[in-house]
C-alpha positions, 0 to 999 in steps of 0.5 A: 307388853306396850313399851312405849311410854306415855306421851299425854299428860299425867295429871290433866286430864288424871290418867288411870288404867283400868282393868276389864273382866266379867264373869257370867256377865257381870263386871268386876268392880272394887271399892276402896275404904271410906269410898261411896262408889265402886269403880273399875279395878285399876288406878293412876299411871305414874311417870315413865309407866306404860298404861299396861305396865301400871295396870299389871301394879294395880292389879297386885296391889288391888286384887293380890293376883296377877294378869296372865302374861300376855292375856291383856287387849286394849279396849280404848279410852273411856273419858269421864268425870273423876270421881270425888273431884271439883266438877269439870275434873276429867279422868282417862280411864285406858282400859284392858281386858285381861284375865286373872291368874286367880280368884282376885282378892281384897287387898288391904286397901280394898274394903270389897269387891263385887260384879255387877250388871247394867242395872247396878250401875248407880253404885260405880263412878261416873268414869266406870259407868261409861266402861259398863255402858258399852260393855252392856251395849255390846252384850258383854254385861247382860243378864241374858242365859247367853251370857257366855256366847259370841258369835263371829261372822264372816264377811263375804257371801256371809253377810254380803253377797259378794261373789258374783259381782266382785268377780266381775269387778276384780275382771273388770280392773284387771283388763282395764288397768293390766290387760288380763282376762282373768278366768273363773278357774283363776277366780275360784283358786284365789277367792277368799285369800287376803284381799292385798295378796289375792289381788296382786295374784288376780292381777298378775303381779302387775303394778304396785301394792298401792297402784293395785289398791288404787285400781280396785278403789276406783271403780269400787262404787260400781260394783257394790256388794248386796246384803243377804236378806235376814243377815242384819236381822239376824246380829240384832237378834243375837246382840239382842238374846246377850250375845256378843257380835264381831266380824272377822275378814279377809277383806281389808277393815276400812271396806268392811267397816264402810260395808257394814256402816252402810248397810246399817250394821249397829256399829257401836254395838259389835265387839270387834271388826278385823280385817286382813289388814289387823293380823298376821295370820289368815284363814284357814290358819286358826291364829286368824282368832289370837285378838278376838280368843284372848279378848272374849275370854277376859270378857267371859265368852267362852262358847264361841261360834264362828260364821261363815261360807267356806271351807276354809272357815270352817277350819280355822274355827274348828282348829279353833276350838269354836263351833262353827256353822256354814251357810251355803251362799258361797261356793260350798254346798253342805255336804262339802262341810264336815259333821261337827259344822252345822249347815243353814241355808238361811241366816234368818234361822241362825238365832234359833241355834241359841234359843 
Protein backbone atom coordinates (compact mmCIF):
# COMPACT_ATOMS: atom_id res chain seq x y z
CA UNK A 1 0.00 0.00 0.00
CA UNK A 2 1.51 3.74 -0.62
CA UNK A 3 0.82 5.99 2.41
CA UNK A 4 1.83 8.83 1.28
CA UNK A 5 -0.76 11.20 0.00
CA UNK A 6 -0.75 13.47 -2.69
CA UNK A 7 0.98 16.42 -3.42
CA UNK A 8 0.01 17.36 -7.00
CA UNK A 9 -3.09 19.12 -7.58
CA UNK A 10 -6.18 17.29 -8.03
CA UNK A 11 -7.90 19.22 -10.49
CA UNK A 12 -5.30 20.76 -13.04
CA UNK A 13 -4.20 18.57 -14.56
CA UNK A 14 -7.68 16.02 -13.54
CA UNK A 15 -5.74 13.04 -11.34
CA UNK A 16 -7.26 9.61 -12.14
CA UNK A 17 -5.70 6.19 -11.31
CA UNK A 18 -6.29 3.72 -13.61
CA UNK A 19 -5.99 -0.07 -13.48
CA UNK A 20 -3.92 -2.32 -15.64
CA UNK A 21 -4.74 -5.86 -16.42
CA UNK A 22 -4.70 -8.09 -19.71
CA UNK A 23 -5.57 -11.42 -20.30
CA UNK A 24 -4.21 -13.16 -23.48
CA UNK A 25 -3.05 -10.04 -24.45
CA UNK A 26 -5.59 -8.02 -24.28
CA UNK A 27 -6.42 -4.93 -21.89
CA UNK A 28 -9.39 -4.75 -20.02
CA UNK A 29 -11.36 -1.46 -20.72
CA UNK A 30 -14.97 -0.27 -19.39
CA UNK A 31 -17.47 2.20 -20.89
CA UNK A 32 -19.52 3.96 -18.51
CA UNK A 33 -23.73 4.79 -19.67
CA UNK A 34 -24.22 7.25 -22.32
CA UNK A 35 -20.28 7.21 -22.95
CA UNK A 36 -18.82 6.99 -26.85
CA UNK A 37 -15.35 5.68 -25.55
CA UNK A 38 -13.94 3.03 -23.40
CA UNK A 39 -11.24 4.09 -21.05
CA UNK A 40 -9.21 2.29 -18.66
CA UNK A 41 -10.63 1.00 -15.35
CA UNK A 42 -10.27 3.53 -12.70
CA UNK A 43 -11.44 6.90 -11.97
CA UNK A 44 -10.36 10.52 -9.98
CA UNK A 45 -8.64 10.47 -6.75
CA UNK A 46 -10.07 12.40 -4.26
CA UNK A 47 -8.64 14.71 -1.65
CA UNK A 48 -6.41 12.85 0.99
CA UNK A 49 -6.46 9.40 -1.10
CA UNK A 50 -3.56 8.03 -2.33
CA UNK A 51 -3.70 7.09 -5.91
CA UNK A 52 -3.58 3.16 -4.77
CA UNK A 53 -6.02 3.81 -2.10
CA UNK A 54 -8.43 5.23 -4.99
CA UNK A 55 -7.75 2.64 -7.51
CA UNK A 56 -8.74 -0.03 -4.63
CA UNK A 57 -12.40 2.20 -4.53
CA UNK A 58 -12.76 2.42 -8.51
CA UNK A 59 -12.28 -1.12 -8.49
CA UNK A 60 -15.35 -1.99 -6.21
CA UNK A 61 -17.52 0.33 -7.46
CA UNK A 62 -16.52 -0.18 -11.22
CA UNK A 63 -15.94 -4.16 -11.70
CA UNK A 64 -17.79 -5.22 -8.20
CA UNK A 65 -14.39 -7.14 -7.46
CA UNK A 66 -11.49 -6.53 -5.47
CA UNK A 67 -7.32 -6.08 -6.23
CA UNK A 68 -5.44 -8.89 -4.62
CA UNK A 69 -3.63 -7.42 -1.43
CA UNK A 70 -0.59 -6.30 -2.32
CA UNK A 71 -0.56 -7.51 -6.30
CA UNK A 72 -0.46 -3.81 -7.42
CA UNK A 73 2.84 -2.37 -9.33
CA UNK A 74 3.28 1.22 -10.10
CA UNK A 75 3.65 1.70 -14.11
CA UNK A 76 3.99 5.41 -14.21
CA UNK A 77 2.20 8.35 -15.17
CA UNK A 78 0.51 8.38 -18.67
CA UNK A 79 -0.54 12.36 -19.75
CA UNK A 80 -3.26 13.03 -22.16
CA UNK A 81 -5.98 14.86 -23.30
CA UNK A 82 -9.22 14.35 -20.82
CA UNK A 83 -11.85 12.87 -22.62
CA UNK A 84 -15.30 14.79 -23.00
CA UNK A 85 -13.18 17.84 -21.81
CA UNK A 86 -12.46 21.55 -23.84
CA UNK A 87 -9.39 20.96 -25.98
CA UNK A 88 -6.05 21.49 -24.01
CA UNK A 89 -7.73 19.93 -20.67
CA UNK A 90 -5.10 17.64 -19.32
CA UNK A 91 -5.73 14.29 -17.20
CA UNK A 92 -2.84 12.00 -15.28
CA UNK A 93 -3.65 8.74 -15.65
CA UNK A 94 -1.34 6.84 -12.66
CA UNK A 95 -1.31 3.71 -13.51
CA UNK A 96 -0.97 0.10 -11.71
CA UNK A 97 -0.95 -3.17 -12.51
CA UNK A 98 -2.81 -5.21 -10.61
CA UNK A 99 -4.63 -8.49 -10.50
CA UNK A 100 -8.21 -9.37 -9.72
CA UNK A 101 -9.60 -11.30 -7.00
CA UNK A 102 -12.27 -12.31 -9.69
CA UNK A 103 -13.81 -12.15 -12.72
CA UNK A 104 -14.51 -8.23 -12.83
CA UNK A 105 -18.17 -7.49 -13.33
CA UNK A 106 -20.50 -4.65 -14.77
CA UNK A 107 -21.27 -2.44 -12.01
CA UNK A 108 -24.44 -0.54 -12.25
CA UNK A 109 -22.78 2.57 -13.75
CA UNK A 110 -20.90 0.50 -16.04
CA UNK A 111 -23.19 -0.31 -19.44
CA UNK A 112 -19.70 -2.80 -20.71
CA UNK A 113 -16.64 -4.09 -20.28
CA UNK A 114 -14.47 -5.59 -22.94
CA UNK A 115 -10.43 -6.29 -24.06
CA UNK A 116 -9.19 -5.20 -26.42
CA UNK A 117 -5.98 -5.32 -28.54
CA UNK A 118 -3.62 -2.50 -30.19
CA UNK A 119 -5.82 -2.56 -33.17
CA UNK A 120 -8.87 -1.44 -31.19
CA UNK A 121 -7.41 1.32 -30.07
CA UNK A 122 -9.79 3.75 -31.95
CA UNK A 123 -12.69 2.70 -29.25
CA UNK A 124 -10.52 4.16 -25.85
CA UNK A 125 -9.95 7.60 -24.80
CA UNK A 126 -7.32 9.45 -25.74
CA UNK A 127 -5.41 9.29 -22.24
CA UNK A 128 -6.12 5.08 -22.26
CA UNK A 129 -4.68 5.06 -25.63
CA UNK A 130 -1.07 6.07 -24.50
CA UNK A 131 -1.43 3.40 -21.75
CA UNK A 132 -2.45 0.86 -24.64
CA UNK A 133 0.41 2.06 -26.95
CA UNK A 134 3.37 1.17 -24.47
CA UNK A 135 1.78 -1.74 -23.42
CA UNK A 136 1.85 -2.77 -27.19
CA UNK A 137 5.39 -1.30 -27.64
CA UNK A 138 6.25 -3.77 -24.88
CA UNK A 139 4.52 -6.95 -26.34
CA UNK A 140 2.09 -6.84 -23.38
CA UNK A 141 -0.84 -6.01 -25.64
CA UNK A 142 -0.15 -8.43 -28.81
CA UNK A 143 -1.96 -10.78 -30.92
CA UNK A 144 0.99 -13.02 -31.15
CA UNK A 145 0.58 -16.95 -29.94
CA UNK A 146 3.29 -15.74 -27.10
CA UNK A 147 1.21 -13.68 -25.76
CA UNK A 148 1.80 -15.06 -22.49
CA UNK A 149 5.64 -15.31 -22.54
CA UNK A 150 8.34 -13.31 -21.09
CA UNK A 151 11.62 -13.64 -20.83
CA UNK A 152 14.12 -12.13 -18.12
CA UNK A 153 17.72 -11.78 -19.07
CA UNK A 154 20.84 -11.55 -16.93
CA UNK A 155 23.18 -8.86 -17.56
CA UNK A 156 26.64 -9.86 -17.16
CA UNK A 157 28.55 -12.53 -19.43
CA UNK A 158 24.49 -12.87 -20.74
CA UNK A 159 24.36 -10.25 -22.81
CA UNK A 160 27.68 -8.63 -22.06
CA UNK A 161 30.76 -10.01 -21.83
CA UNK A 162 32.07 -8.94 -18.92
CA UNK A 163 34.33 -11.10 -16.99
CA UNK A 164 37.52 -10.78 -18.21
CA UNK A 165 37.91 -7.13 -18.64
CA UNK A 166 36.02 -6.34 -15.18
CA UNK A 167 38.26 -8.65 -13.55
CA UNK A 168 41.16 -6.59 -14.85
CA UNK A 169 39.24 -3.64 -13.80
CA UNK A 170 38.19 -4.58 -10.48
CA UNK A 171 42.46 -5.40 -10.09
CA UNK A 172 43.06 -2.40 -11.37
CA UNK A 173 41.20 0.06 -8.54
CA UNK A 174 41.96 -2.24 -5.92
CA UNK A 175 45.83 -1.70 -6.37
CA UNK A 176 45.78 1.80 -7.60
CA UNK A 177 43.47 3.02 -4.91
CA UNK A 178 44.04 0.37 -1.80
CA UNK A 179 47.04 -1.32 -2.70
CA UNK A 180 45.59 -4.97 -3.21
CA UNK A 181 46.25 -7.42 -5.48
CA UNK A 182 43.28 -9.37 -5.93
CA UNK A 183 43.71 -12.78 -7.06
CA UNK A 184 41.39 -15.03 -9.65
CA UNK A 185 40.45 -17.14 -6.58
CA UNK A 186 39.42 -13.78 -4.87
CA UNK A 187 37.57 -13.03 -8.17
CA UNK A 188 35.71 -16.13 -8.71
CA UNK A 189 34.58 -16.61 -4.78
CA UNK A 190 32.90 -12.92 -5.14
CA UNK A 191 31.89 -12.75 -8.95
CA UNK A 192 28.10 -12.29 -9.25
CA UNK A 193 27.30 -10.86 -5.71
CA UNK A 194 25.63 -7.48 -5.64
CA UNK A 195 27.87 -5.05 -7.53
CA UNK A 196 28.33 -2.54 -3.81
CA UNK A 197 28.66 -5.88 -1.57
CA UNK A 198 31.44 -7.61 -4.03
CA UNK A 199 33.25 -4.48 -4.38
CA UNK A 200 33.80 -3.66 -0.54
CA UNK A 201 34.92 -7.32 -0.56
CA UNK A 202 37.30 -7.08 -3.49
CA UNK A 203 38.43 -4.12 -2.19
CA UNK A 204 39.03 -5.35 1.05
CA UNK A 205 36.86 -3.15 2.99
CA UNK A 206 38.96 -0.25 2.32
CA UNK A 207 37.36 2.94 2.14
CA UNK A 208 33.71 4.31 2.05
CA UNK A 209 30.78 2.64 0.16
CA UNK A 210 30.73 6.06 -1.73
CA UNK A 211 34.92 6.33 -2.04
CA UNK A 212 34.70 2.74 -3.07
CA UNK A 213 31.85 3.45 -6.03
CA UNK A 214 33.82 6.63 -6.88
CA UNK A 215 37.08 4.51 -7.45
CA UNK A 216 35.22 1.94 -9.59
CA UNK A 217 33.57 4.97 -11.53
CA UNK A 218 36.78 6.69 -12.42
CA UNK A 219 38.41 4.53 -14.49
CA UNK A 220 34.86 2.74 -15.82
CA UNK A 221 35.41 4.06 -19.22
CA UNK A 222 38.51 2.33 -19.66
CA UNK A 223 37.22 -0.94 -19.25
CA UNK A 224 34.20 -1.38 -21.19
CA UNK A 225 32.00 -4.29 -21.40
CA UNK A 226 31.65 -5.93 -24.89
CA UNK A 227 28.21 -7.17 -26.44
CA UNK A 228 27.83 -10.84 -27.23
CA UNK A 229 27.24 -11.23 -30.69
CA UNK A 230 23.57 -12.17 -31.38
CA UNK A 231 22.33 -10.99 -27.58
CA UNK A 232 20.60 -7.82 -29.37
CA UNK A 233 19.16 -9.44 -32.14
CA UNK A 234 18.10 -11.93 -30.22
CA UNK A 235 15.46 -9.38 -27.35
CA UNK A 236 14.38 -7.81 -30.77
CA UNK A 237 13.19 -11.32 -32.12
CA UNK A 238 11.63 -11.98 -29.13
CA UNK A 239 9.72 -8.37 -28.44
CA UNK A 240 9.14 -8.86 -31.97
CA UNK A 241 7.33 -12.75 -31.70
CA UNK A 242 5.07 -11.09 -28.48
CA UNK A 243 7.09 -11.38 -26.16
CA UNK A 244 7.69 -9.57 -23.03
CA UNK A 245 11.45 -8.28 -22.22
CA UNK A 246 13.31 -7.32 -19.01
CA UNK A 247 16.42 -7.23 -17.40
CA UNK A 248 17.09 -8.47 -13.87
CA UNK A 249 20.92 -7.80 -12.40
CA UNK A 250 23.37 -7.72 -9.77
CA UNK A 251 25.00 -4.81 -11.47
CA UNK A 252 23.97 -1.39 -10.16
CA UNK A 253 20.64 -0.16 -12.39
CA UNK A 254 22.05 3.30 -13.66
CA UNK A 255 25.51 1.12 -15.27
CA UNK A 256 22.82 -1.38 -16.50
CA UNK A 257 20.77 1.12 -18.11
CA UNK A 258 23.79 3.29 -19.49
CA UNK A 259 25.01 -0.36 -21.02
CA UNK A 260 22.03 -1.22 -22.54
CA UNK A 261 21.45 2.35 -23.76
CA UNK A 262 24.62 2.47 -25.35
CA UNK A 263 24.70 -0.73 -27.03
CA UNK A 264 21.52 0.14 -28.34
CA UNK A 265 18.93 -1.96 -26.53
CA UNK A 266 15.14 -0.83 -27.46
CA UNK A 267 14.87 0.86 -24.13
CA UNK A 268 11.17 2.16 -24.50
CA UNK A 269 10.29 -1.37 -25.26
CA UNK A 270 11.73 -3.55 -22.42
CA UNK A 271 9.53 -4.21 -19.49
CA UNK A 272 11.60 -3.69 -16.61
CA UNK A 273 15.31 -2.88 -15.63
CA UNK A 274 16.54 -3.69 -12.12
CA UNK A 275 19.51 -3.81 -10.50
CA UNK A 276 20.86 -4.72 -7.13
CA UNK A 277 20.11 -1.23 -6.11
CA UNK A 278 15.98 -1.74 -6.54
CA UNK A 279 15.79 -4.80 -4.23
CA UNK A 280 16.15 -6.35 -1.28
CA UNK A 281 16.82 -9.67 -2.30
CA UNK A 282 19.88 -11.30 -4.55
CA UNK A 283 20.65 -14.01 -6.70
CA UNK A 284 20.55 -17.13 -5.88
CA UNK A 285 17.41 -16.11 -3.42
CA UNK A 286 14.30 -16.38 -6.01
CA UNK A 287 12.82 -13.05 -3.88
CA UNK A 288 15.46 -11.44 -6.56
CA UNK A 289 11.87 -11.82 -8.91
CA UNK A 290 9.01 -10.36 -6.08
CA UNK A 291 8.36 -6.75 -8.56
CA UNK A 292 8.75 -8.47 -11.74
CA UNK A 293 6.59 -11.90 -10.57
CA UNK A 294 3.80 -9.69 -9.51
CA UNK A 295 4.07 -7.26 -12.40
CA UNK A 296 4.01 -10.05 -15.16
CA UNK A 297 1.10 -11.74 -13.64
CA UNK A 298 -1.30 -8.64 -13.70
CA UNK A 299 -0.21 -8.45 -17.22
CA UNK A 300 -0.91 -12.09 -18.05
CA UNK A 301 2.51 -13.39 -18.51
CA UNK A 302 2.62 -16.52 -16.76
CA UNK A 303 5.36 -18.69 -18.77
CA UNK A 304 8.45 -16.80 -17.58
CA UNK A 305 12.03 -17.79 -18.58
CA UNK A 306 14.56 -16.34 -17.04
CA UNK A 307 18.20 -15.99 -18.85
CA UNK A 308 21.38 -16.34 -17.60
CA UNK A 309 25.05 -17.74 -17.05
CA UNK A 310 25.34 -18.99 -13.70
CA UNK A 311 24.72 -21.32 -11.25
CA UNK A 312 23.18 -19.16 -9.08
CA UNK A 313 20.90 -18.03 -11.94
CA UNK A 314 19.85 -20.58 -12.63
CA UNK A 315 18.49 -21.30 -8.84
CA UNK A 316 16.49 -18.48 -8.10
CA UNK A 317 14.69 -18.84 -11.39
CA UNK A 318 13.80 -22.58 -10.74
CA UNK A 319 13.28 -21.77 -7.13
CA UNK A 320 11.07 -19.37 -8.98
CA UNK A 321 8.80 -21.46 -10.53
CA UNK A 322 10.57 -20.08 -14.04
CA UNK A 323 11.96 -21.85 -16.71
CA UNK A 324 15.49 -21.24 -17.24
CA UNK A 325 17.88 -21.40 -19.98
CA UNK A 326 21.84 -21.12 -19.59
CA UNK A 327 24.20 -19.80 -21.75
CA UNK A 328 27.60 -21.15 -21.10
CA UNK A 329 29.74 -17.48 -21.65
CA UNK A 330 30.34 -17.43 -17.94
CA UNK A 331 32.22 -19.30 -16.01
CA UNK A 332 29.93 -22.40 -16.03
CA UNK A 333 30.32 -25.09 -18.67
CA UNK A 334 26.84 -27.27 -19.26
CA UNK A 335 27.13 -29.84 -17.50
CA UNK A 336 27.57 -27.60 -14.15
CA UNK A 337 23.68 -27.05 -14.91
CA UNK A 338 20.91 -29.04 -14.09
CA UNK A 339 18.47 -31.37 -16.45
CA UNK A 340 15.39 -29.24 -15.94
CA UNK A 341 17.73 -25.98 -17.51
CA UNK A 342 18.11 -25.77 -21.03
CA UNK A 343 21.96 -24.93 -22.17
CA UNK A 344 22.76 -22.62 -25.44
CA UNK A 345 26.06 -21.91 -26.46
CA UNK A 346 24.80 -19.36 -28.39
CA UNK A 347 22.19 -16.55 -27.92
CA UNK A 348 21.20 -16.42 -31.63
CA UNK A 349 19.40 -19.68 -30.97
CA UNK A 350 17.35 -18.68 -28.22
CA UNK A 351 14.22 -17.13 -30.24
CA UNK A 352 14.01 -20.70 -31.65
CA UNK A 353 13.26 -22.12 -28.03
CA UNK A 354 9.65 -20.11 -28.55
CA UNK A 355 8.94 -20.62 -32.15
Amino acid sequence: MLNDRPTYDLHDPIQKSALVTVRDGKLLVARSYGKDAFYVPGGKIETDETAEQALEREVQEELATKLVEESAVELGVFTGQAHGKREGKQVNLHAFAAVLEGSPQASEEIEELRWVGAAEAEQVSSAGQLILADLAKKSVVTGAANSRRAVLFDLDDTLFLTREVKWEHHRFVAKDSFGIDLTDEELTEHWGKPFEEMIALLYGGLGTPEERLEANKASNERFPKKPIDGALDAVNELLDRGIAVGIITSTVTERAVAELTRHGYPMDRLLLVQGADLTDFHKPDSRVFGRASKLLKALGKTEVTYVGDALTDEQAALDAGFNFVAVTTGLFEADDFSSRSTVLSDLKNLPELFA
